[in-house]
N, C-alpha and C positions, 0 to 999 in steps of 0.2 A: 504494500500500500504506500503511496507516495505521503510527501505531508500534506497535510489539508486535505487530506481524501475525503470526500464527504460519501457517508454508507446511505445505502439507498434502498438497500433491500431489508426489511423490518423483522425480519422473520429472525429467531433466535440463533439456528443451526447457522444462515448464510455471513449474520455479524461474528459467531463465533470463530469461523472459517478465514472469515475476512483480517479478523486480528488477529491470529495465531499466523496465516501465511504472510504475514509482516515484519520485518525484521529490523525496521526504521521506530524511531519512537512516534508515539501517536498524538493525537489530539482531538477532544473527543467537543463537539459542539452542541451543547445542548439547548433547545428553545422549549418555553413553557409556552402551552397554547393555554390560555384562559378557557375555562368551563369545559373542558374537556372530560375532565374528572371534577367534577362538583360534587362542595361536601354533602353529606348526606344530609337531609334534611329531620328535623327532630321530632320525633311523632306525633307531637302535641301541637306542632304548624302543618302536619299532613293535612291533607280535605275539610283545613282549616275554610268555613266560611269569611266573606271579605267584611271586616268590620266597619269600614266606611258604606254599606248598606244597611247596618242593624236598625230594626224597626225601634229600637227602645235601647236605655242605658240602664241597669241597675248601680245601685247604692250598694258598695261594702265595705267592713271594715276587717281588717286582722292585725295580731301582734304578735309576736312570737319573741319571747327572752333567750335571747341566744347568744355565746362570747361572739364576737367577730373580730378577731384579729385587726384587721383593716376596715373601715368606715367606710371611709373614702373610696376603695378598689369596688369595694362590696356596691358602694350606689353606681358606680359606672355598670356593673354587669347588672343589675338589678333595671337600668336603663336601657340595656342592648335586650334585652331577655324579653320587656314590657314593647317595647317599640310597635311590635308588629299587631298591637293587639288595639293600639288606636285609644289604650288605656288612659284618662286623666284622674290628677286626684295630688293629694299631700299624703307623702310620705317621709316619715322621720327614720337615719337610722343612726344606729351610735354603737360604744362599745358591746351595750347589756342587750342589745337585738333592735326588733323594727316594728315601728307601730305606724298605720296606713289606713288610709280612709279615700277610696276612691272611686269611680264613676265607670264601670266597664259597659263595652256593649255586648248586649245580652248574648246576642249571636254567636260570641265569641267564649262565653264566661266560662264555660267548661275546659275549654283549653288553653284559657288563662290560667283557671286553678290547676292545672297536669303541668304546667311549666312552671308557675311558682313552685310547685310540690315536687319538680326535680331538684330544689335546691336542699339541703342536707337543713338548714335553719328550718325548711317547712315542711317536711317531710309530714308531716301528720296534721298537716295546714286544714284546718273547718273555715270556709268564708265566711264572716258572721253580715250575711245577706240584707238588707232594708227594701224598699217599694221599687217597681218599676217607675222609671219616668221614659212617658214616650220622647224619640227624637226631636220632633216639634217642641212640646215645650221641655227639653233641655236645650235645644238650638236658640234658643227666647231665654230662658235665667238661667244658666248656666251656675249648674255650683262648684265649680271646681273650673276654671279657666285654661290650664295644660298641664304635664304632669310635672310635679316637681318633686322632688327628691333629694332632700336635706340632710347633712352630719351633725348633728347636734351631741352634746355633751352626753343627753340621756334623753329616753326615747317618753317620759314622763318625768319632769322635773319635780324632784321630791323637796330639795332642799340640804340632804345628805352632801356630806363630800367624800373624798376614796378614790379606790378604782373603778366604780360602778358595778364590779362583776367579782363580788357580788359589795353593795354599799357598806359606806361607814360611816355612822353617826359621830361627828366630828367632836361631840361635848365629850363621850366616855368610848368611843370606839369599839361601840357594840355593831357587830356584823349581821345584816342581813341577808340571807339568803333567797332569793323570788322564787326558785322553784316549790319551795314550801310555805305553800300561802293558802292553805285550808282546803274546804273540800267545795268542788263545783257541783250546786244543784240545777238540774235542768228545768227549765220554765214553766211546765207545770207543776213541776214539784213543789218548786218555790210557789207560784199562785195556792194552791191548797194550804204550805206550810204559813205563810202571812197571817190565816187566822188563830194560829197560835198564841195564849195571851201569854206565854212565857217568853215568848220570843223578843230578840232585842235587833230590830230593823233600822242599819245606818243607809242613811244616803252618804255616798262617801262624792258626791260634786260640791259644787261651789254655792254658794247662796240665789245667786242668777239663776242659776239651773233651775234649784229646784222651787225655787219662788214660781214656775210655772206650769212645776209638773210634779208628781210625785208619788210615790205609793203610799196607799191606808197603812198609818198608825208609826208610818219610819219618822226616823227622829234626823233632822238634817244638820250636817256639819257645818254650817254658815261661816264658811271659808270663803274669802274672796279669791286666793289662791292655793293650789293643791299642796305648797309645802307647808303650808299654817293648819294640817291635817293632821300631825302626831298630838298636838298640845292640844287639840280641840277631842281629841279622843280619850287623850290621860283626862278631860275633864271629865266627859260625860260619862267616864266606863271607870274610874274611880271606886265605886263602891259597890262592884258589880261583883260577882262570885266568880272565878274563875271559870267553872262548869256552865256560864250561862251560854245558851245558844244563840250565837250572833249571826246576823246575816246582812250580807253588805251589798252592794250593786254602785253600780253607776253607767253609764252612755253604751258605754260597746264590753266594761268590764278591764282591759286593761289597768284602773287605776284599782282597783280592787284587791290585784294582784300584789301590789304592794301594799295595800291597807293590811290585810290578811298575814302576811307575812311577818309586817309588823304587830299584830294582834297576839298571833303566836310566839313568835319569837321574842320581843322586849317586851309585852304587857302578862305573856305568861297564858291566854285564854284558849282554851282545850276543845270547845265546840264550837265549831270557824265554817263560814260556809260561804258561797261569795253565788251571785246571777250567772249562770251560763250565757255569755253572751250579750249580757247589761240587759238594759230598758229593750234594746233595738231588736234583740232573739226575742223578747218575752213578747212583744206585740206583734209579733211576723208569725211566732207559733203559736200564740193564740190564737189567732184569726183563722189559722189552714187549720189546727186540732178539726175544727168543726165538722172539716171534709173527710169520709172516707176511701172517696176514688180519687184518680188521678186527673179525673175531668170532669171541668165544670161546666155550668150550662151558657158561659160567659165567651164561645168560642171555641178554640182550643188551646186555649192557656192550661200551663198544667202547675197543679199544688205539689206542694212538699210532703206526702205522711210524714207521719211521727214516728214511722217503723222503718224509714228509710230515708234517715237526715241528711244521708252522702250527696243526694239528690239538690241541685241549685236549681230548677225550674220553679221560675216564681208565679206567686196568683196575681193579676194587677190590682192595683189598688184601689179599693170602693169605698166609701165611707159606710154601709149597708153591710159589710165582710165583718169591720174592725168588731161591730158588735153582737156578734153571735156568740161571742162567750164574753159576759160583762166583766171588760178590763178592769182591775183594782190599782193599774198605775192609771192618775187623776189628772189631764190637761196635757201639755203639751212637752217630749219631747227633745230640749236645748241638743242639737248639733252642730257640729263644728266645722259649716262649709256655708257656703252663701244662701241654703236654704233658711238658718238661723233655727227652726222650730220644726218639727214632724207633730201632729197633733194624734193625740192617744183617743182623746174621749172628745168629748164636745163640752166637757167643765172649762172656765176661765178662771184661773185664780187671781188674778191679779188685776190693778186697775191703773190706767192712764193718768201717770204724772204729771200731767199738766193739767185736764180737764177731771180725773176722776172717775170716767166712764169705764166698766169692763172691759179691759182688755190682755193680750196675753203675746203681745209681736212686741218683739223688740231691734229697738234702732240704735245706730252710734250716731252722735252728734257730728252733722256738716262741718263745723266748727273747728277746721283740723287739730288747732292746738289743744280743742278743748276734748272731742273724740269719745264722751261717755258714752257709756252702753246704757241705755234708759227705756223703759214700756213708752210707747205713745200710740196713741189712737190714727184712723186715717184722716181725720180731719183735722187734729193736733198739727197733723204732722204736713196736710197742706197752707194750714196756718200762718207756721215759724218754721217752713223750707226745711224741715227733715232736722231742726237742730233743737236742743234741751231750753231755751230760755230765750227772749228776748235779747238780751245781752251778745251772746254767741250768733244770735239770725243775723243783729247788726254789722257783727266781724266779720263774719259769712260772707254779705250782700256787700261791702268794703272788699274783700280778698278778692271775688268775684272781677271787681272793678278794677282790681290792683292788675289781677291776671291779666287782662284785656292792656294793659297799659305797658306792661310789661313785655306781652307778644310784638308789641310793637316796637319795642326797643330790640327785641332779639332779633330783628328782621332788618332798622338800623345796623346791628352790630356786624349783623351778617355779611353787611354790604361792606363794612369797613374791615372785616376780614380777608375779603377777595384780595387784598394788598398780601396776604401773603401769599401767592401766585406770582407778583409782581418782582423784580430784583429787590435786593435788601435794601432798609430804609436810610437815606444819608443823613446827614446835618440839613443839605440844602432840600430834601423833600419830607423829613417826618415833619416837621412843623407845622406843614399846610394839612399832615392828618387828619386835623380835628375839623377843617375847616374847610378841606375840599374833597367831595369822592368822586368816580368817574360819572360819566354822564349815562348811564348807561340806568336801565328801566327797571324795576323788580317790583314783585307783586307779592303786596298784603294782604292779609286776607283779614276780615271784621269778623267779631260776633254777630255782630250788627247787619252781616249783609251775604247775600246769600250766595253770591261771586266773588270772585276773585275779580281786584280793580286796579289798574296799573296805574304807577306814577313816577312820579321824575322821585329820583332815590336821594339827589342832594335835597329834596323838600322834607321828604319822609325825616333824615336825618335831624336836621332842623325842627322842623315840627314839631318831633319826639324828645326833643333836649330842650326846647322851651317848654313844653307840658310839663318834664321833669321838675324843670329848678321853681317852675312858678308852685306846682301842687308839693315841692318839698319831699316827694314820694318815697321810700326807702326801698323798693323794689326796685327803680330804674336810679340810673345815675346822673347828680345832681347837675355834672357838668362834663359835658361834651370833648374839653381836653383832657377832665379828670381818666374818660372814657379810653380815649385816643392813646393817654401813658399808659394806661393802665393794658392795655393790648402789647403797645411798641416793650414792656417793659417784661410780657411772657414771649413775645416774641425773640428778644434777645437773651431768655436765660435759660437754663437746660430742660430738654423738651421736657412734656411732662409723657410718662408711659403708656406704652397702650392700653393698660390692662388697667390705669386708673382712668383714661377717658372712657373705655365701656362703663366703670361702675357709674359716673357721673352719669352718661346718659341713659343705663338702665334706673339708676333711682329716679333720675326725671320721669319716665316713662311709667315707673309702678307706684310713686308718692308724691303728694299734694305738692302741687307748683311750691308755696310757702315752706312744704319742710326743706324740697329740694335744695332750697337757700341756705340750708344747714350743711350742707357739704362743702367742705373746705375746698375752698379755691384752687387752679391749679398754680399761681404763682406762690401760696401759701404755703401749699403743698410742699412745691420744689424749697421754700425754704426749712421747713421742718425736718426733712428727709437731709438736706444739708448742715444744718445745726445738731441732727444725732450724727452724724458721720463726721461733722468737726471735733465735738468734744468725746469720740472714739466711744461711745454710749454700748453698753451690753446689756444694761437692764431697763427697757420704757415701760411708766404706768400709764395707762389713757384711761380718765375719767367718762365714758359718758362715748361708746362706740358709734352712732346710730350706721348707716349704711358700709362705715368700713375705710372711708377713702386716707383719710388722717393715720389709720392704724396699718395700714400700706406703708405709707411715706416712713413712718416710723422702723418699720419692720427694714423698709429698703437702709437705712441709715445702719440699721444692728448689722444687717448684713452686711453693707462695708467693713464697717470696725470688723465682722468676723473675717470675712477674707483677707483684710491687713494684718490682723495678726496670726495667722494662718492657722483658725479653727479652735477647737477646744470640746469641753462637755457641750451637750446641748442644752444643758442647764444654765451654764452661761452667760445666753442668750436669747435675751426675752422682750414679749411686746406683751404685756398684762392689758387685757382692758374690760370692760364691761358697761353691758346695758341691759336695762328691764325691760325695752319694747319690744316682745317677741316678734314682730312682721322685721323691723329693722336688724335686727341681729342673726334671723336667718339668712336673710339676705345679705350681711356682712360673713356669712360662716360661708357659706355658698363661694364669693371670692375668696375668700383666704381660702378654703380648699385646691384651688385651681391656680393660685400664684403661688411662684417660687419661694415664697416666704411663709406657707402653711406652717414648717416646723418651730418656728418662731413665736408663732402668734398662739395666745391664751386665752381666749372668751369667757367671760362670768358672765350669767344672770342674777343681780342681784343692784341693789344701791349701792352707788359709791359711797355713803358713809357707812353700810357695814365692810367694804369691801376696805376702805381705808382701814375697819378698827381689826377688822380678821388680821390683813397682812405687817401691821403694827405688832401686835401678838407674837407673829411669826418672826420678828423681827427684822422683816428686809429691807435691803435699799436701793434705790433706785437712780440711777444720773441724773436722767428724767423725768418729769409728770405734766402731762398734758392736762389740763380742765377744762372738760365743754360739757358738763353734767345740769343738774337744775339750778338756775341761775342764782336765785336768793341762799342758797346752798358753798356760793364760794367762799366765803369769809372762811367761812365751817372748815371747808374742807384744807383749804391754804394752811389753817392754824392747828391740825392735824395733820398734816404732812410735813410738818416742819419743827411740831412740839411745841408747839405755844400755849399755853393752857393760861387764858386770861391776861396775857399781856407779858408774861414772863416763859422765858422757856424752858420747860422743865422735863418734858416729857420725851420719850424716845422719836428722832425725826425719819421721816421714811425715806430722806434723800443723804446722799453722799455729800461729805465737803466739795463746792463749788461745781452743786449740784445744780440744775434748771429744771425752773416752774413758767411754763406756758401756758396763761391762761387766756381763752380765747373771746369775744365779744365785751370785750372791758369798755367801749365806745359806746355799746347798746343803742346803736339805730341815732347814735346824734344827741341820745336825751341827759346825759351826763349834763351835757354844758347848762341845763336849766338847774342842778346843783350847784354852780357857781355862777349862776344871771349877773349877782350885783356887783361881781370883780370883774365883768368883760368890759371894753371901752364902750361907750356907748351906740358908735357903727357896728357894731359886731353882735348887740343884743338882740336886734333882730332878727339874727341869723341861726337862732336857738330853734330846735323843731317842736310843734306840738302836739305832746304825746297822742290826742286823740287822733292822730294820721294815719296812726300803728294799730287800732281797732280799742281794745278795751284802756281807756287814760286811766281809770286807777291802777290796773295791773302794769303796762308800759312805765307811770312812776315808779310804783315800788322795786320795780326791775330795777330800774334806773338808779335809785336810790341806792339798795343795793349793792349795787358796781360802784358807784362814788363812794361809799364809804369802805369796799375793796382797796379800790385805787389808794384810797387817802394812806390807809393800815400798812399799804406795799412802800410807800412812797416815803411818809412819815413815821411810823408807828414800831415799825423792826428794824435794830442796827444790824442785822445780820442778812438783810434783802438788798439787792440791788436792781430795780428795776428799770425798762426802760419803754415805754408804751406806743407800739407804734402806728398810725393811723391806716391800716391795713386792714381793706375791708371793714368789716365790724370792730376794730381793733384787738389789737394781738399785743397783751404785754409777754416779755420775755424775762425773768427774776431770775439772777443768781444767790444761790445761797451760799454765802461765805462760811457756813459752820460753826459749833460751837468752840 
């Protein structure tokens, strides 16, 4: 065979022939034809039907307590595995397993549960099933919007601290275990056991819940959150005989799991029983109990027996079904997806908070900042525009206004962005930035107007900079070259990442125009990320995470300092941070998964004033601490991270010698300067903003107030602070701590 022979004949015998009568060295060329050998397909996608046809979606939930090694790995396959199934819904998963509530189509659900049930975590996977909803109206209110799939710390936030698998009660480091959490009773069992007068029936939800729903004779936990669960148990179970028989429940039953666990294990109580399946089995199998066949006279929709629970074919939902065996759980429901309520009985327990009338729908306040969760009636609630108070409709119906004013500034800014297309800005052309753009057209679009209207874009510009400075607005900017530096001055410093302009425009995209103004700038940004990289930072605290971007910059800075000194423990190197707003801090966990600096970064849920007094305890320290937490809160927190206890410092400080404290919005929207009105010259009084511009004037003061007597204490009040405040954005002071 010559070189480069290329064989031609495929047959085994004539290549073997081929090579052996060759006496030259070979070369053998090999091409892979795609799909040639295709993998084999998985049998649970075989004569899979197409789920973008399914006539209907069902509601399920599951949890399964299982170690998982990896989080993170786990949700990428748990994402390739669901794909094909057109599956949406919220899922959590963490190290102690995965708890999941989601919207399948129906068409599909059996070979949904064979594919989750090939994973080893689900192996013995029950769907715990809820109503059909047809495509129509799920294509109309959607409860669940696409599927997401989260790492969170713990897949039920107890309050515990540990390794989660299995928890540790951080006061006396008693160990939990979840798999021993009492005995499951199946939902008639429980319906017949309820009228037992011995028996001691928790609702183990929150006070919301069950304020509008609830079973005969339970006693409720009136927890606003599930970790304020232990201490509301050692109350009411106090003086209870060990031998009493408890029976617990909640939504789908996962929280249970740990109520029980703990019931047994730190309380000592010996007859433990928990819902099969929560509220959501008990009203599904009650309703089908009724039927004996497999068909109803309702089509051919087909029931569940009771003798062959394996079965996922559901009955559609009638209100005529629910009562053929009279429910003993009373009103409605609470679940955890945008339907808000599933309704049990046709009882209303509760009444509208504003008017008083019966009702049992609950709303969150319009109000972004304000955001309660409150009952209101349907006419409350066309009233005062979907918000809790007069007050809040006000701020509302202002933000509204704000946004609109704002859009149009973004469409401005936009224009004066196209200059970065343009060669770099000189001496002899940035100038005319502010004050000249090209002549070229772009189109705004109104609230107000139901097309799109073209205009000459130097008018837009204009237009938009004198609305600004006249209405004093804090959403748009006051002054057109403030606008113009504030561009040429990110334009000329180091770019900002990609992976922090996605989060920016994803938070804009999923949170209220107003919060979005909480996300740290990108010039800010690049400075933060460069002041922990200057002062060679290994330990950052962040007060107060919401979407993540600040706790990025921060993370990017550790990571310098780690690669200059080339590595260490991973202990090391750390980004602490924390926030209570579960939407936000998913969403912050979600990117820090996905950048380079996941092993870095430490998430709490919790307030940063216990978070401060835990890690104080702990005795750590830190180079850095960020504060962007609750605003009338900073004095508090500044004089606990430094050890001031009243004006002296006495107490352990959380920061290293000529250490830094960054705390952010010390400006507050402008309204500082009305704490010092009577020392400005007299041209410059005018120039003070009024608070009512910012929606509620007594709250915008006391903020205000607040931050001035912050400022004052930084400024004046500690010889061991050196601050410097600098008018950036909302302002940003910078404090060095000289040390004891």
């Amino acid at each position: 065979m010559k070189p480069h022979q290329k064989l031609k004949d495929s047959a085994d015998e004539s290549l073997f022939a081929s090579l052996t009568a060759s006496s030259s060295s070979i070369q053998l060329y090999v091409q892979c034809v795609p799909g040639l050998f295709p993998p084999p397909t998985e049998t649970f996608y075989k004569d899979m039907e197409d789920p973008a046809e399914t006539e209907s979606f069902t509601m399920v939930s599951f949890y399964s307590f299982y170690p998982i090694d990896d989080p993170v790995e786990f949700s990428h396959q748990l994402e390739r595995l669901w794909k094909p199934f057109l599956a949406v819904g919220r899922v959590y998963v963490a190290t102690e397993g995965i708890n999941a509530q989601m919207a399948i189509p129906t068409n599909v659900i059996n070979n949904f549960q064979a594919a989750t049930r090939s994973l080893e975590a689900f192996s013995n996977l029950k769907l715990n099933t809820d109503h059909l909803v047809t495509t129509t109206d799920f294509e109309a209110n959607k409860p669940f919007k696409a599927l997401h799939i989260r790492v969170r710390e713990q897949i039920v936030s107890d309050g515990f601290t540990g390794n989660h698998q299995p928890f540790m009660n951080k006061t006396d480091e008693f160990q939990l275990d979840w798999t021993k959490s009492g005995k499951e009773m199946s939902p008639l069992e429980w319906h017949h056991q309820l009228d037992d007068p011995n028996v001691v029936v928790l609702d183990c939800r929150n006070s919301y819940e069950s304020d509008v729903g609830i079973f005969n004779n339970a006693i409720p936990l009136n927890t606003t959150f599930f970790r304020e669960s232990w201490t509301a148990l050692d109350n009411i179970l106090k003086d209870k005989p060990k031998d009493t028989k408890l029976m617990t429940y909640c939504t789908g039953g996962i929280r249970c799991v740990k109520i029980n666990a703990y019931l047994e294990q730190k309380l000592g109580f010996s007859n433990v029983h928990r819902l099969q399946g929560g509220i959501i089995s008990y009203a599904r199998e009650l309703e089908q109990s009724a039927y004996s066949t497999t068909e109803t006279e309702q089509g051919d929709s087909k029931v569940i027996k009771l003798d062959n629970l394996e079965s996922i074919d559901l009955l559609p939902s009638t209100k005529d079904s629910r009562n053929l065996i009279q429910s003993k759980f009373k009103g409605v429901n609470y679940v955890f997806d945008e339907r808000i309520g599933s309704r049990i009985t046709e009882d209303v327990l509760t009444s509208c908070e504003m008017c008083g009338k019966q009702c049992d729908s609950y709303a969150n306040c319009q109000n972004a900042p304000c955001n309660v969760r409150f009952i209101q009636c349907k006419s409350c609630r066309s009233e005062y525009d979907s918000c809790c108070c007069k007050v809040c409709q006000s701020e509302h119906t202002q933000r509204l206004a704000m946004q609109l004013e704002e859009r149009d500034l973004i469409s401005a800014r936009a224009l004066l962005r196209q200059k970065r297309k343009q060669p770099p800005l000189t001496r002899a052309n940035s100038a005319m930035l502010a004050k000249k753009v090209s002549p070229q057209t772009a189109t705004i679009s109104s609230m107000e107007k139901e097309s799109p209207t073209k205009v000459d874009a130097k008018s837009v510009v204009d237009d938009t900079v004198n609305n600004a400075v006249n209405k004093r607005d804090h959403a748009v900017s006051e002054d057109a070259l403030l606008d113009a530096l504030s561009l040429y001055s990110e334009m000329q410093s180091f770019p900002e990442p990609k992976l922090l302009s996605r989060l920016r425009e994803e938070t804009k995209e999923l949170f209220d125009p107003m919060a979005f103004r909480m996300v740290c700038g990108a010039l800010q940004g690049r400075l933060l990320a460069q002041l922990t990289a200057l002062v060679s930072a290994k330990k950052v605290l962040e007060l107060g995470t919401f979407t993540g971007y600040s706790t990025l910059c921060f993370a990017e800075g550790v990571a310098a300092t780690r690669d200059r000194l080339g590595g260490g423990e991973s202990s090391e190197y750390q980004v602490l941070t924390c926030e209570i707003d579960d939407k936000a801090a998913d969403f912050a966990q979600r990117h820090f998964a996905s950048s380079p600096y996941g092993d870095l970064i430490h998430s709490k849920r919790m307030p940063a004033v216990d978070m401060l007094k835990e890690l104080q305890e702990k005795g750590c320290k830190f180079e850095i601490v960020f504060i962007d937490a609750e605003k009338k809160k900073y004095l508090e927190y500044v004089k606990t991270i430094i050890g001031d206890n009243d004006g002296g410092v006495k107490g352990e400080s959380l920061l290293k010698p000529n250490g830094i404290i960054i705390v952010d919005n010390t400006l507050w929207k402008g309204l500082v300067l009305n704490e010092v009105v009577d020392h400005l010259p007299q041209d410059l009084k005018e120039s003070c903003p009024n608070p009512s511009d910012f929606g509620d004037a007594r709250r915008m003061t006391a903020i205000a107030q607040h931050m001035h007597r912050l400022n004052v204490y930084l400024s004046h009040s500690n010889a061991l602070l050196e601050p410097v405040l600098l008018p950036l954005r909302d302002g940003l002071t910078i404090v060095r701590y000289k040390g004891q």
